[in-house]
Structures are given as structure tokens and as C-alpha cells.
C-alpha positions as CSV (number, residue, x, y, z in Angstrom):
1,X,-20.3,-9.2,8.8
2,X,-17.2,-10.6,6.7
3,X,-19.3,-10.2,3.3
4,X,-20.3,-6.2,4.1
5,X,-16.7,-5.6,5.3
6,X,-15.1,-7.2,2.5
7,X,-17.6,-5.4,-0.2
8,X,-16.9,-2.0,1.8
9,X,-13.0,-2.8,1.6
10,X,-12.7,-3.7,-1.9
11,X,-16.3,-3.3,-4.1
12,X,-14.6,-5.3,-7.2
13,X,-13.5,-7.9,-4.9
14,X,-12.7,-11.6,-7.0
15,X,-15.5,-10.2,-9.7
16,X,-14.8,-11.9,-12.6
17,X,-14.3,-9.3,-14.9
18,X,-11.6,-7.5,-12.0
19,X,-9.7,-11.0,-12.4
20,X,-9.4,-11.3,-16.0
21,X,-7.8,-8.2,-16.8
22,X,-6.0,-7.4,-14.1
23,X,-1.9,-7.5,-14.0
24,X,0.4,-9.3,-11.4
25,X,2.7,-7.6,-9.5
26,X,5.6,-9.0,-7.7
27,X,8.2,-7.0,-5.0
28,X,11.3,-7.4,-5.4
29,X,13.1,-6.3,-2.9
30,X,16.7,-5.1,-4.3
31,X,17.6,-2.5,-2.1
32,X,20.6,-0.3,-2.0
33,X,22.1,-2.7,0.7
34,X,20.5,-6.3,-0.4
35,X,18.7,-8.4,-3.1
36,X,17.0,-11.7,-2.1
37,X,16.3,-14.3,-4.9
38,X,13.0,-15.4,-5.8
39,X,12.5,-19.0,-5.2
40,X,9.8,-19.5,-7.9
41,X,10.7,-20.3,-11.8
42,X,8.9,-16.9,-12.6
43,X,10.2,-14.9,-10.5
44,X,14.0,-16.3,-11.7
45,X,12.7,-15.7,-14.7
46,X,11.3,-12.4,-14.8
47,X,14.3,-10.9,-12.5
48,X,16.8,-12.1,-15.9
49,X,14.6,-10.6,-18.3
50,X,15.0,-7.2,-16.7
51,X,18.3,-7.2,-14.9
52,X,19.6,-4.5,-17.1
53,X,17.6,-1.9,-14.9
54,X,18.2,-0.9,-11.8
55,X,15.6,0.0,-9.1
56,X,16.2,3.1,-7.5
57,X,15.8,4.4,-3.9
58,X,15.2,8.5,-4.2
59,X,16.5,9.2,-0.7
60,X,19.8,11.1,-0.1
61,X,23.0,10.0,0.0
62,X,23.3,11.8,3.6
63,X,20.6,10.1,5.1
64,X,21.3,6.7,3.7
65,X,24.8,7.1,4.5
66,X,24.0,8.1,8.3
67,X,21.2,5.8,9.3
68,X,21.5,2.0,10.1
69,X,20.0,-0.7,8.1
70,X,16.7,-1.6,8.9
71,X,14.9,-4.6,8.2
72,X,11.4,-5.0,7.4
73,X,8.6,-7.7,7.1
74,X,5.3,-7.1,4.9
75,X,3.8,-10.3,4.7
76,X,1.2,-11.0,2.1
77,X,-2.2,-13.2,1.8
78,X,-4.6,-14.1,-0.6
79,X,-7.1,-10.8,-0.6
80,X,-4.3,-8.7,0.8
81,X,-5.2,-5.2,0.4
82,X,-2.8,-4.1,-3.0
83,X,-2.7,-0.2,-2.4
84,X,-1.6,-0.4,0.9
85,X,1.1,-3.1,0.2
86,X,2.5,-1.5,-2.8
87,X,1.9,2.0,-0.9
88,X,4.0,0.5,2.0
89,X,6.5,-1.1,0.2
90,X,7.1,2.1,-1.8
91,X,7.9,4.6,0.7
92,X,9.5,2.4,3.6
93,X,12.2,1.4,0.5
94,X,12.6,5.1,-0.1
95,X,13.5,5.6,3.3
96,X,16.2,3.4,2.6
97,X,14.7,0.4,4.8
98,X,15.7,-3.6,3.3
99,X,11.7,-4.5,3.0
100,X,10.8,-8.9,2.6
101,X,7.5,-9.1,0.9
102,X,6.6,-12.5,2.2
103,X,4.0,-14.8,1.2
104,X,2.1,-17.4,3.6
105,X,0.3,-18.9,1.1
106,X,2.4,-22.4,-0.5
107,X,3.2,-20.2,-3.6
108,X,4.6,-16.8,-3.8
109,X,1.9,-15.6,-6.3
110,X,-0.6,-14.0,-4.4
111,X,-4.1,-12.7,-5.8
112,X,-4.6,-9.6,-4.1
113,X,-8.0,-8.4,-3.4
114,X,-8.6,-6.2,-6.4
115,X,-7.5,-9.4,-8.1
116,X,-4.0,-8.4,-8.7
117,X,-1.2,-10.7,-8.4
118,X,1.4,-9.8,-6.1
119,X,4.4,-12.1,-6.2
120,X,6.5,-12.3,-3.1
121,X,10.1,-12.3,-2.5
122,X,10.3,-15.5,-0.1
123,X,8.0,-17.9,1.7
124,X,7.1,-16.6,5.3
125,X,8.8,-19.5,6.6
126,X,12.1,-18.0,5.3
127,X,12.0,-15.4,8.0
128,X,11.2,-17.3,11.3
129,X,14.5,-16.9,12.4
130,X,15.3,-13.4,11.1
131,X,15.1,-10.5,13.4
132,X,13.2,-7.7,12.2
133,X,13.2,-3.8,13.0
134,X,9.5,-3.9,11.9
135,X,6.6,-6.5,10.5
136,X,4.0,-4.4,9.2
137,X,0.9,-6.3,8.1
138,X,-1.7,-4.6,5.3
139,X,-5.2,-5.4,5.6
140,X,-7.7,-6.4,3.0
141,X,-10.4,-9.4,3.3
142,X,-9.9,-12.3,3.3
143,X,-6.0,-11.2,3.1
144,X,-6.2,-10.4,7.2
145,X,-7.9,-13.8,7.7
146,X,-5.1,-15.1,5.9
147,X,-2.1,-13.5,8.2
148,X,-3.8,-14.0,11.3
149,X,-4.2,-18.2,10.2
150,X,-0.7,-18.4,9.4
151,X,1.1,-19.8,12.7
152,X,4.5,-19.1,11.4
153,X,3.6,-15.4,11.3
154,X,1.7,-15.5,14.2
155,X,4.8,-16.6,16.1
156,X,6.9,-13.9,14.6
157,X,4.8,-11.2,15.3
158,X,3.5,-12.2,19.0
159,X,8.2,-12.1,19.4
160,X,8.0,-8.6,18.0
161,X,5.9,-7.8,20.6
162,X,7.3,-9.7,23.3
163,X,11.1,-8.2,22.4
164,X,9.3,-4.4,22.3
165,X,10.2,-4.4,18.4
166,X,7.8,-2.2,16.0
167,X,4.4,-3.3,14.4
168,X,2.0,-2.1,12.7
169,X,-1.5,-3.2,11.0
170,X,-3.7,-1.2,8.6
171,X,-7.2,-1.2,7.5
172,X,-8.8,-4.8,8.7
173,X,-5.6,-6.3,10.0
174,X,-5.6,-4.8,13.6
175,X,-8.8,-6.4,14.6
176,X,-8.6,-9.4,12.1
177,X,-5.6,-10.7,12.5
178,X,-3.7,-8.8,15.5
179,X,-6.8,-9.0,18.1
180,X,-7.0,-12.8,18.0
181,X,-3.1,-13.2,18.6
182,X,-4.1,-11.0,21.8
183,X,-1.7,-8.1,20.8
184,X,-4.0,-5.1,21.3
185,X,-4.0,-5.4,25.1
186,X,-4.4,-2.4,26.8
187,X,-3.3,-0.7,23.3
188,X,-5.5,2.1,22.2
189,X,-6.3,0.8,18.3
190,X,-7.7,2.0,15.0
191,X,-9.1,-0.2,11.9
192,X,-10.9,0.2,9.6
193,X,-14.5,1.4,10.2
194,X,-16.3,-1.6,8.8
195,X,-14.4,-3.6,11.8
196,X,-14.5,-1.0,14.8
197,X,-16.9,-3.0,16.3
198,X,-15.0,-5.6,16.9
199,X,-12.3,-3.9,18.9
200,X,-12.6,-3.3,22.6
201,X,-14.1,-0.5,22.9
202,X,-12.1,1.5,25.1
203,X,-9.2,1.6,23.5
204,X,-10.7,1.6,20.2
205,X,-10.2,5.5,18.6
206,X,-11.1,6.8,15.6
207,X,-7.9,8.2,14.5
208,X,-6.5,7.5,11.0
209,X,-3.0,6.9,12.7
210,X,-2.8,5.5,16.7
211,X,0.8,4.7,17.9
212,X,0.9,3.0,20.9
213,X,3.9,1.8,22.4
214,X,5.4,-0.7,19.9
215,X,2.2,-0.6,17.9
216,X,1.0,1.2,14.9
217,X,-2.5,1.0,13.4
218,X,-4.3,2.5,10.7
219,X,-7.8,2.8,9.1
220,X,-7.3,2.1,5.3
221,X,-6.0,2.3,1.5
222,X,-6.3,6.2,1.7
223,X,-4.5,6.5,5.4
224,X,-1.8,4.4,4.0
225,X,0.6,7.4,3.5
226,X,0.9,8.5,6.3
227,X,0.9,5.2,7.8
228,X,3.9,4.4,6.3
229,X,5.0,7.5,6.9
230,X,4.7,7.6,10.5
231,X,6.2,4.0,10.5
232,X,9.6,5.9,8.4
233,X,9.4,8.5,11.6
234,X,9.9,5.7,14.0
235,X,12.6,4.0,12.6
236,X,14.8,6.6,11.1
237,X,13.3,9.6,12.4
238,X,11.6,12.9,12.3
239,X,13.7,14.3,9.5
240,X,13.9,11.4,7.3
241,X,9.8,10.9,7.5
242,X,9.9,14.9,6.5
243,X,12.6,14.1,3.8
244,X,10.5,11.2,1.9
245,X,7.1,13.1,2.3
246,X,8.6,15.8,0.6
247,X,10.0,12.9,-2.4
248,X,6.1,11.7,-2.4
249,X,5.1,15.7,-2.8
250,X,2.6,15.5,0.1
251,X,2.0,19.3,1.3
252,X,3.5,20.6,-1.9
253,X,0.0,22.1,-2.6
254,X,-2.5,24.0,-0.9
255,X,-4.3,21.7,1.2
256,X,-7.8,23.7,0.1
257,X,-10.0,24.6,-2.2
258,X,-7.5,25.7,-5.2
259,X,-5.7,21.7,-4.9
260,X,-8.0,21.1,-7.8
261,X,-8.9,23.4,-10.8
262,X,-10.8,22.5,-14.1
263,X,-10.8,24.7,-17.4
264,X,-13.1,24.3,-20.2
265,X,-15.5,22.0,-18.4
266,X,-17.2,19.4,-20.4
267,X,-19.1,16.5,-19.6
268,X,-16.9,13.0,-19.7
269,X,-20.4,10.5,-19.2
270,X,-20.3,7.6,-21.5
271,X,-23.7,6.7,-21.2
272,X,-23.9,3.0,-19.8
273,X,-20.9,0.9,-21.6
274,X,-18.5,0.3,-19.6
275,X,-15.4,3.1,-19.6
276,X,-12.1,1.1,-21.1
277,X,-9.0,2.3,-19.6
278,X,-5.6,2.1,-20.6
279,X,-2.4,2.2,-18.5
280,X,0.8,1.9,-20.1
281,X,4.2,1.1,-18.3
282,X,8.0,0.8,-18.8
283,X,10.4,-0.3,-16.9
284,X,11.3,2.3,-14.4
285,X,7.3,3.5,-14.0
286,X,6.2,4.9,-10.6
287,X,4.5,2.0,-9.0
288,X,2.5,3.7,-6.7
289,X,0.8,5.7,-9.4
290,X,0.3,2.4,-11.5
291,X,-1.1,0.5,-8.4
292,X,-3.6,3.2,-7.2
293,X,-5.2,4.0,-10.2
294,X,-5.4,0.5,-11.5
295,X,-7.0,-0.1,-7.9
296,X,-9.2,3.0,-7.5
297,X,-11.0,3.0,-11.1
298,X,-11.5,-0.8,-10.9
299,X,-13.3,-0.1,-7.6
300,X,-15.5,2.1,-9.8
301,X,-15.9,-0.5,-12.1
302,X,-14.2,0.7,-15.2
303,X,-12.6,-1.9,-17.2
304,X,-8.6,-1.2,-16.4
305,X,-5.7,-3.0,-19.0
306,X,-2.2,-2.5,-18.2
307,X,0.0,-2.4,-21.4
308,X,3.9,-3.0,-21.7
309,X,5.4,-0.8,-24.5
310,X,8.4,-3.6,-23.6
311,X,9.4,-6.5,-25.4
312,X,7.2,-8.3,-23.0
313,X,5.1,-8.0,-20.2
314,X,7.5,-8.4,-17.0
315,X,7.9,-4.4,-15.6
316,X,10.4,-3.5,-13.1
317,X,9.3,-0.7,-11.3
318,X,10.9,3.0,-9.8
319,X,10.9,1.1,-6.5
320,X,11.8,-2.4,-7.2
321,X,8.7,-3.9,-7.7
322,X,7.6,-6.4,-10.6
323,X,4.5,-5.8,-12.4
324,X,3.3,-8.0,-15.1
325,X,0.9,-6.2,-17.7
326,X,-2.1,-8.0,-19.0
327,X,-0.7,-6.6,-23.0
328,X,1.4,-5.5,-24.7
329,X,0.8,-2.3,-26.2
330,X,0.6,-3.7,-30.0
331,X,-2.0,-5.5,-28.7
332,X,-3.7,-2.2,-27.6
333,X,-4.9,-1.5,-31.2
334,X,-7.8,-3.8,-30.9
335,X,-10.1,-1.7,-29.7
336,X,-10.8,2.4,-29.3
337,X,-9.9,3.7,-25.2
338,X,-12.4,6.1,-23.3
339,X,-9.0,7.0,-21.8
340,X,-5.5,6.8,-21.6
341,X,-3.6,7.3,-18.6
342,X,0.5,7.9,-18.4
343,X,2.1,6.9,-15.1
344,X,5.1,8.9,-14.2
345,X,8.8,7.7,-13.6
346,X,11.8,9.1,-14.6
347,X,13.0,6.4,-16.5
348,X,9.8,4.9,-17.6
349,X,8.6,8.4,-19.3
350,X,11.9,8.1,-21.3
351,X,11.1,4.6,-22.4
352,X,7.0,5.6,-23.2
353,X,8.1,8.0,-25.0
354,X,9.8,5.8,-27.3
355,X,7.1,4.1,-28.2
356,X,6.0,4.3,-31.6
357,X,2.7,2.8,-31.2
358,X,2.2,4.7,-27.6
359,X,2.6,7.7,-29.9
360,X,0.1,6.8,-32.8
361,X,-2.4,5.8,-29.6
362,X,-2.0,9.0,-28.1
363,X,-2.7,10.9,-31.2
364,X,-5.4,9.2,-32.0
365,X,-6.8,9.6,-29.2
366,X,-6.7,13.2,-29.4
367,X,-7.6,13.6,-32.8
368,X,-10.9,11.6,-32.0
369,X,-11.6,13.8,-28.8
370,X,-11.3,10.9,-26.3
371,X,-10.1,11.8,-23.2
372,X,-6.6,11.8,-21.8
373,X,-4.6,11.5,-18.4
374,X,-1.3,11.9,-17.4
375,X,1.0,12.0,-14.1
376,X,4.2,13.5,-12.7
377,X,6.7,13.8,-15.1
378,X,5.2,11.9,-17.9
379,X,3.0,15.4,-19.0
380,X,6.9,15.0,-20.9
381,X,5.5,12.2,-23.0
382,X,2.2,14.7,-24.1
383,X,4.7,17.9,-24.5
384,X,6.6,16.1,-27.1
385,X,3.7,15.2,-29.4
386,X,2.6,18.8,-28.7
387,X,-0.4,17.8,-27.1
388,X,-0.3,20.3,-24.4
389,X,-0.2,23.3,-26.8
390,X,-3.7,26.0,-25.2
391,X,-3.7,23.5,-22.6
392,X,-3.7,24.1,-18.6
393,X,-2.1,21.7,-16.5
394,X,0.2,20.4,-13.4
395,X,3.1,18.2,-13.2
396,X,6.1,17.4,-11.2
397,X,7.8,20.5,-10.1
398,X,10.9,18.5,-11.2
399,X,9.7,18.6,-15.2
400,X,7.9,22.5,-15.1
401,X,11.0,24.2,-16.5
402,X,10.7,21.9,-19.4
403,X,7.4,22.7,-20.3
404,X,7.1,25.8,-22.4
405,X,2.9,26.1,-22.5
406,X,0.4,27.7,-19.8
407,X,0.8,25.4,-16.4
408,X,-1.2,26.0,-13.6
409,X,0.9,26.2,-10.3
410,X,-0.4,25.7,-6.7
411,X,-2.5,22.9,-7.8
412,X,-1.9,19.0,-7.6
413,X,-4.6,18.5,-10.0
414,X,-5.9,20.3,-13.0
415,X,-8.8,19.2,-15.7
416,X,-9.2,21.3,-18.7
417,X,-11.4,19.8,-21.1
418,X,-10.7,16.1,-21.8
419,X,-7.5,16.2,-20.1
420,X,-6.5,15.4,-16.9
421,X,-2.8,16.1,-15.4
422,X,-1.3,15.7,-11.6
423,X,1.5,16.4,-9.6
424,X,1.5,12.5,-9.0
425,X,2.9,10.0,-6.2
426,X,0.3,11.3,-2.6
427,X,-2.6,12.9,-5.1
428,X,-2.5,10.3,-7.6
429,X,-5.4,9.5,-5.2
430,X,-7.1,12.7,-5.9
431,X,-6.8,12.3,-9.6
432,X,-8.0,8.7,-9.6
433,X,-11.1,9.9,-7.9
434,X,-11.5,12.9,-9.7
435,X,-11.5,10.5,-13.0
436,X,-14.5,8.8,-11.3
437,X,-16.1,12.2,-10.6
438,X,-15.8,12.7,-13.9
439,X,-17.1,9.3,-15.5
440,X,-19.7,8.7,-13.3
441,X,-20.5,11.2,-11.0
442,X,-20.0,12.6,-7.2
443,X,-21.7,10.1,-5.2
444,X,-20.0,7.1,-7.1
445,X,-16.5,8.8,-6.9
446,X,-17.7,9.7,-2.7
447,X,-18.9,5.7,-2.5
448,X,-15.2,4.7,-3.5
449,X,-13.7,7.4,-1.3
450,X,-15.5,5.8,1.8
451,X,-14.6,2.5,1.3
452,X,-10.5,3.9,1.1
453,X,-11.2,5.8,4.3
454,X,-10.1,8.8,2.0
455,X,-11.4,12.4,3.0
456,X,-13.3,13.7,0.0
457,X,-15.7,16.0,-0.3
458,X,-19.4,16.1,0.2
459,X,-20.6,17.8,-2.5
């Protein structure tokens, strides 16, 4: 059962080509009230060489002024799931929550199951004595089987429970890891579907969000907004879960038909090589946008590099987390892209767009009629080079007054041609799938969809 469970989580699970090219990504967790420091050489090392920036957290100074500090607990495993990690770590930071990315392996470098590295802020056994306002656990395979045979966070968690505290566990972790510490007694649960049968079954519902009492569970990668989301709602409140889903832009479309448009259609098939995908980042680039692209197009199989337009390859992210690219982007010359995709970010637009050799890319890439992508506010990068000119598109509703050519407004996603634009942050899952659509066709793009326990639809 664990071998069709963990192929239905993650489809590129540990492949070997996954592994090779894919980029590590640590959390750190500065936070506008704390920083911890990393333990590992690396991490010291990394957290130097990018000091200069500053994470941000993009909620108000009224609600961060007026709510209490509130600690948090993500641990991490070998095979954790990444999307829902990074996806968690995101928003609960932007809700102004101090969140410890801890690791129970014996090093903080994690391979996640997309075979990303994430690199922890501490060793789990840092926290056994800490008190927590919430330990929220991400699933994944064999990340879950890694949480629930760690005894220090075993020990932790069963306290939460004991002391009424919140937690919460996503995707495989409820019945993985949270069954066998006997902490779904008498607690109506949800999972992931490829693990429902291993819940009791009367209190197993098929919800993608089931609060009950202290506990929180979810089904998967694509229910982990609002997850997290309903997790913000607990510990702050209603308003400050309204406040942040407004900073991810979830609603800020029509939730129908007209979410997506497309213009000009043409066909993006590229017979049977492989699609090569590249994915350049700054410091200051969204990380959820980096993260769930990477994630969703690797699941389709498409051969994913990350590229640093930095000096080197250490990124600090919008949100505070490390990413560590598998190039840099001189090295990005070596070979022609099927497509290149801009992540968004206030401040890592403004350093991709200083770029010089982003730039030469990019137009080349045009000029060759390859195809192009970008997200949120980095549409700013493709303005610039007048890229956009006779083009429809979306962006952030932050960056539309800046654009001076057609947009398309009411839609999170819009493809004319051989371009591909989004709103970003909550439909940067959209647009990854709608890049799969695209490259391979509905039924591989529905296939991923499944697996995220993302609504998409059927024909």
C-alpha cells in the first residue's frame, strides 16, 4: 500500500533525474519578533552570505501590533511533502506567527519528496522543552513515517494534545503518523485519499479541511491553503485569516469559468524530448511560487533547473526561506529552454531585472518563439524588454497601473500564444497545471491534479 500511496503522493518521487537537478531549500525562520541560528556550517554559511536582505512579513502593522506572539512547530522528515511545508511556512509567517522548521533526521538537510532539499532551522530535540501554540506536521511518504518514528516528536505532540494545544496534520500524516500515537480518538479526521482506508471509519470524512477540537487535518498539497489558512483563523482569528487570504489573492477572481482565458491559441507539444524548464530567482523571490511550480511540473516530469542571477546560489526568499539553485544563470547558456518562467517578489523582480544575461535569455527566447511564463509582479521584468507589447495578460493588481499594454482583468490566469501570465501566490497552482495542460495534455495535467487533491476540471 506504501508504494501506490507514495507514487499517488508524489509521481517523481527519489527518480533519479528529480534528484539531480533539483535545488535545496532551507527555512529560516527570522521573523519580525525572533531569528534562530542554524547549527549546521551551511546554514552559518549561507545566512552570512545574504544577511544584507531582510525577509519580510506582508501583514499589517495593526494586526501584528495587536495580536500575541505565537509559536509554531513544523517538523520535517526525509520524503516530507515540500509544497505543503513551504505552503505552510509561508502563510503562518505572514500571519505574523514565530514558525521552527525542525528536522528529526541527525542533520538538518532534509531531501524532501520531490527530492528537494529542505534545510531546517534546529534539530527536533531543540524543542522538547519549548511550549508551542501549534505543531503542524506536513505529510508526504516516507516523510510521515519519518515524524511518526521520531519519539522526541512523538512526545511533543501526544503534550499538545494532552494540554488541549493546537495540531494539525496534512495529506498522509493524520493517519501515518498521528493514528499510531493514538491521537485521532473519537476525532472526526481527513487524509489524504490514498490513506482513508486506514482511518476508522467513522470518524473518517471526506472533507478537505476537518477541525475537531484541538485537531486540524487536511487532504493534500492542493488543500494546503486553506489548511494553513484555517490554522491562521485559530490562532489569531477570523479577521487576520481574511487579511492574509486577501495578501495570497485567494477570491480575487471569479471562482468560474472566466478564472482562465487564452488568446491566440497554439499548440505548445514538443513531441517526446523531455520539456527543459527554467526558473530563475533573486533574493527576495516569492517562495511559494518558486516551490510549487518547481514541484508541480517535476510531477509532470518536465526537467525543472533553478537559476541564481546572484553571485551564487544561496536565495533568501520573500518569506524567509533559503533556497539553493542548482545554477547560476551564466551557466543557463548551455543549452536552448522550452520555457522560462519568472517568479514574482517585490524585491526579487527588481534584482531579475538587473540581470543582463536574464535579459539576453528572455529575448532570445522570444525572438526564437519558445514559450514564456511569468507571475505576480514579475510581468514588470517582460514590460521592460517590451515583451508584452499586442499581448493579453494578468498580473498582480499591485503592478496593473504600471503596465501600459492590453491586460485582461477578472482572470488569475491568461495564455495568449506562447505566453503564459498569473495573478500568482493561491493560482500559481492553476498556472502550474495549466503549463502541463499545455505540454502534455488534459489527462496528464488531471493525473497531477489528483494526486495534489486539487479540484480541476474534467474535461
Amino acid at each position: 500500500m506504501e508504494s501506490l500511496s507514495s507514487m499517488l503522493l508524489h509521481p517523481t518521487k527519489f527518480s533519479s533525474a528529480a534528484i539531480a537537478t533539483a535545488p535545496s531549500i532551507s527555512f529560516s525562520s527570522v521573523t519580525p519578533q525572533r531569528q534562530r541560528n542554524p547549527t549546521s556550517k551551511r546554514s552559518s554559511k549561507l545566512s552570512k552570505s545574504i544577511s544584507p536582505l531582510k525577509p519580510k512579513t506582508t501583514v499589517t502593522k495593526t494586526l501584528e501590533s495587536s495580536l500575541p506572539l505565537k509559536k509554531v512547530l513544523l517538523p520535517i522528515g526525509f520524503g516530507t511533502e515540500e509544497m505543503e511545508a513551504v505552503i505552510l511556512v509561508d502563510v503562518l509567517r505572514r500571519a505574523g506567527a514565530e514558525v521552527t522548521v525542525a528536522s528529526v533526521e541527525p542533520q538538518l538537510e532534509v531531501e524532501a519528496a520531490g527530492g528537494i532539499t529542505l534545510v531546517a532551522d534546529t534539530d527536533i530535540s531543540t524543542c522538547s522543552e519549548d511550549i508551542f501554540d501549534l505543531v503542524a506536521l506536513p505529510g508526504g511518504m516516507p516523510g510521515s513515517v519519518r515524524l511518526r518514528d521520531c519519539e522526541v516528536l512523538r512526545k511533543i505532540t501526544c503534550k499538545q494534545a494532552e494540554e488541549k494545544r493546537l495540531y494539525g496534520a496534512i495529506c498522509a500524516a493524520p493517519a501515518v503518523t498521528l493514528l499510531p500515537w493514538g491521537l485521532l480518538r473519537k476525532k472526526k479526521t481527513t487524509c489524504h485519499p490514498a490513506f482513508m482506508d486506514k482511518l476508522p471509519t467513522f470518524w473518517a470524512v471526506k472533507s478537505n479541511i476537518q477541525v475537531s477540537g484541538e485537531l486540524t487535518t487536511s487532504r493534500g498539497p492542493g488543500t494546503t491553503f486553506q489548511f494553513a489558512l484555517s490554522l491562521v483563523e485559530q490562532l489569531f482569528g477570523e479577521s487576520a485569516a481574511k487579511e492574509v487570504g486577501e495578501l495570497l489573492l485567494l477570491g480575487s477572481a471569479n471562482d468560474d469559468a472566466t478564472t482562465k482565458k487564452e488568446f491566440n491559441t497554439v499548440e505548445w507539444a514538443l513531441g517526446h524530448h523531455t520539456p527543459s524548464v527554467l526558473l530563475p530567482v533573486a533574493h527576495g523571490s516569492e517562495e511559494i511560487e518558486v516551490v510549487v511550480i518547481a514541484d508541480i511540473l517535476k510531477r509532470a516530469k518536465a526537467n525543472v533547473r533553478v537559476a541564481s542571477v546572484e553571485k551564487d546560489r544561496e536565495i533568501l526568499a520573500s518569506q524567509g526561506t533559503k533556497i539553493v539553485a542548482d545554477i547560476l544563470i551564466n551557466d543557463a547558456h548551455e543549452s536552448a529552454h522550452d520555457l522560462i518562467i519568472l517568479p514574482g517578489g517585490t524585491d526579487g523582480v527588481q534584482r531579475l531585472i538587473k540581470s543582463k544575461v536574464l535579459k539576453k535569455l528572455l529575448k532570445e527566447q522570444d525572438a526564437s518563439g519558445r514559450i514564456s511564463g511569468a507571475v505576480s509582479s514579475s510581468l514588470l521584468i517582460l514590460h521592460k524588454q517590451g515583451l508584452l507589447k499586442e499581448k493579453s495578460y494578468t498580473a498582480h493588481p499591485s503592478i496593473v497601473d504600471k503596465l501600459n499594454d492590453e491586460t485582461t482583468n477578472g482572470a488569475k490566469l491568461v495564455i495568449d500564444g506562447k505566453l503564459i501570465t498569473s495573478e500568482g501566490l493561491a493560482s500559481v497552482t492553476d498556472f502550474a497545471l495549466a503549463i502541463v495542460n499545455k505540454l502534455y495534455g488534459h489527462g496528464r495535467a488531471r493525473s497531477v491534479a489528483e494526486g495534489l487533491v486539487f479540484e480541476y476540471p474534467r474535461s
